[in-house]
C-alpha positions in Angstrom: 157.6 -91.8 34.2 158.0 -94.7 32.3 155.2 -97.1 31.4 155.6 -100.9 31.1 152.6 -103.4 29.8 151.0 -105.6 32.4 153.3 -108.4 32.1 156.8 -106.7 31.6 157.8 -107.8 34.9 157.7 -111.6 34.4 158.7 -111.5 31.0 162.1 -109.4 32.0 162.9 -111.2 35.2 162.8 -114.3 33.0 165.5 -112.4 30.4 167.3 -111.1 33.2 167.5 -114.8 34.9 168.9 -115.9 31.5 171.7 -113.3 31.6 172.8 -114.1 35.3 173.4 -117.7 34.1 175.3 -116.5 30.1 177.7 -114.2 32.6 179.0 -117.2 34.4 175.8 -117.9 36.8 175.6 -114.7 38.8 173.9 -114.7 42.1 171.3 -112.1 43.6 174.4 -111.1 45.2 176.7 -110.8 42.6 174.6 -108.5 40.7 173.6 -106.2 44.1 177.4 -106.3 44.0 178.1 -105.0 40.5 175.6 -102.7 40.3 176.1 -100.8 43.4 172.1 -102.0 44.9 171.6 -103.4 48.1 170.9 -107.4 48.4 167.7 -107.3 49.6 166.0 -104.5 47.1 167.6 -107.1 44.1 166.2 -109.8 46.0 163.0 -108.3 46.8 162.6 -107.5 43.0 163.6 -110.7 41.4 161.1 -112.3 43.7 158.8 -110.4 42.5 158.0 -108.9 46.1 157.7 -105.4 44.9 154.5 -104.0 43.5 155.9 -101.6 41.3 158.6 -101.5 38.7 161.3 -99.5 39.5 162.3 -98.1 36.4 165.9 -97.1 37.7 166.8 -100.3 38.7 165.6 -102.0 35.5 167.9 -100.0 33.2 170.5 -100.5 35.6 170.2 -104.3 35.5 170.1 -104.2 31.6 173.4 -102.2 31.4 175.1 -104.3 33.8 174.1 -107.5 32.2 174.5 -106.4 29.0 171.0 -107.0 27.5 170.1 -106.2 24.4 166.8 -103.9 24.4 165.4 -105.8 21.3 164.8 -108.2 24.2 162.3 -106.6 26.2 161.8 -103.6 24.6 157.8 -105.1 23.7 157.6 -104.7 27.6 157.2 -101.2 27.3 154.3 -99.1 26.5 155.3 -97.1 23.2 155.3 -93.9 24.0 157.9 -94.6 27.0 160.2 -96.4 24.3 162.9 -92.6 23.8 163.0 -92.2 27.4 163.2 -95.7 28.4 166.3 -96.2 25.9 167.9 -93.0 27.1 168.0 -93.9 30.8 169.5 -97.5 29.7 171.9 -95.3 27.4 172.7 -93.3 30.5 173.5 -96.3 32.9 175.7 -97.9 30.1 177.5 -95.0 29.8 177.9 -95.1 33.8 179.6 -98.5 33.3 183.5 -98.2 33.2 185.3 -100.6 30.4 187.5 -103.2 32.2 190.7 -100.8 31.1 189.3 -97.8 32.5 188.7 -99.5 35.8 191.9 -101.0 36.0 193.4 -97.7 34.5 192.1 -95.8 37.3 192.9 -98.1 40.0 196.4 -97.6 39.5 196.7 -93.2 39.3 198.0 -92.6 42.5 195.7 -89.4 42.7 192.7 -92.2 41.9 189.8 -90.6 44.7 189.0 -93.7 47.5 185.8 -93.5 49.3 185.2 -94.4 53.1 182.9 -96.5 54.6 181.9 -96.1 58.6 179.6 -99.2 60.3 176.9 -97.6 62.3 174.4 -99.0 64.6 171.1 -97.4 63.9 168.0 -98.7 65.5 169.7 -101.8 67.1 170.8 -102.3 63.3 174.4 -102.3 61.9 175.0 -100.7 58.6 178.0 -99.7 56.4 177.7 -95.9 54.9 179.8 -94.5 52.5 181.2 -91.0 52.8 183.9 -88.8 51.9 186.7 -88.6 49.6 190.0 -89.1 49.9 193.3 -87.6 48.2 196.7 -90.0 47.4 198.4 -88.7 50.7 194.8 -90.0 52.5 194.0 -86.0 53.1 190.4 -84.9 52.7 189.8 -83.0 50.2 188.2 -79.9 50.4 189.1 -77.8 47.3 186.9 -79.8 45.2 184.7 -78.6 42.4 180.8 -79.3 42.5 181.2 -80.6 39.0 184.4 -82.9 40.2 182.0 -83.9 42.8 179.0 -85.1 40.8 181.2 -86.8 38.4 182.2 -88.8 41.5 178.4 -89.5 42.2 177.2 -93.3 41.8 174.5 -94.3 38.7 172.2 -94.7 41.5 173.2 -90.9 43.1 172.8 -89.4 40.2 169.7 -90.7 39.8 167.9 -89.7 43.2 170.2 -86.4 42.0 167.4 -86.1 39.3 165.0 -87.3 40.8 165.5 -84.4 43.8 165.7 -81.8 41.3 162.4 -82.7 39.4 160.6 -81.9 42.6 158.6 -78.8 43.4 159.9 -76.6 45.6 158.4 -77.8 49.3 159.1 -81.5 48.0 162.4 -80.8 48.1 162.7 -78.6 51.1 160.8 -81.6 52.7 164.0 -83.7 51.9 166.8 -81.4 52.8 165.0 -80.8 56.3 165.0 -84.7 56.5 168.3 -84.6 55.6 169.5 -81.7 58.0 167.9 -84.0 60.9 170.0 -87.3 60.0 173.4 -85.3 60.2 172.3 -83.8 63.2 171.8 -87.1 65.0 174.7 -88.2 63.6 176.9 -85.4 64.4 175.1 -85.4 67.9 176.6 -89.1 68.2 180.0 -87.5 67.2 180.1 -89.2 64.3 182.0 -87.3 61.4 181.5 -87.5 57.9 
């Protein structure tokens, strides 16, 4: 776990406020948008509604943004400096380069995801789900590898995070998850 000082949080939403504006004045929106977050987690933490910092989303916003850690790298406690800088290293390194997006928009084999509007709990929301070939078939003869590299910063992140956990913690989460795509399929909803 990374360790910030007592007043990282005001100190790097200020930074992060002056970035939104140097990247042609970005909204909350905007950045939800580009980094793949929902709206109201990025507002929630840039209104400083959240009690803790959520390391995860910091390094994300500094890779999006483009900060420079010499910024607020004061912010965090010393010996959470390596780690800190490798998880921003791993998010920039997440971030395609304006060619490769545009590269990979265009290869007709390019991978699409889906996205299905549900009505949970009187509630609307969009989910994402499967993947898609060039002919719009599912495919099924995928690799586990070809599917993690598919996996979102913010996947691969709770991927980690799942992993790091003791052995009932994580039974704890697949039963969770076992009961969510059995109400689902229950609803005959298909993913």
């Amino acid at each position: 776990m990374i360790r910030f000082s007592p007043d990282f949080l005001e100190n790097f939403l200020a930074v992060v406020r002056k970035y939104m504006q140097l990247r042609g004045g970005l909204t909350q929106k905007d950045l939800s948008e580009m980094m793949n977050v929902g709206i109201s987690t990025m507002s929630r933490f840039l209104n400083l509604k959240t009690s803790n910092v959520d390391e995860q989303l910091v390094a994300n916003i500094i890779a999006t943004l483009g900060i420079p850690l010499h910024e607020i790298i004061d912010g965090v406690e010393e010996d959470s400096t390596d780690t800190f800088k490798r998880l921003v290293q791993f998010y920039k390194e997440q971030k395609p380069s304006d060619e490769e997006g545009k590269e990979e928009a265009s290869r007709p084999e390019a991978r699409t995801k889906t996205q299905a509007t549900i009505n949970v709990g009187g509630r609307k929301q969009s989910m994402p789900f499967g993947e898609t070939g060039a002919l719009g078939a599912t495919k099924t003869d995928v690799t586990i590898r070809e599917k993690l590299e598919t996996l979102s910063p913010r996947q691969k992140a709770y991927l980690n995070d799942f992993l790091n956990l003791d052995v009932n913690d994580r039974d704890l989460i697949v039963d969770l998850g076992d009961a969510i795509f059995r109400y689902f399929r229950q609803r005959n909803m298909e993913f």
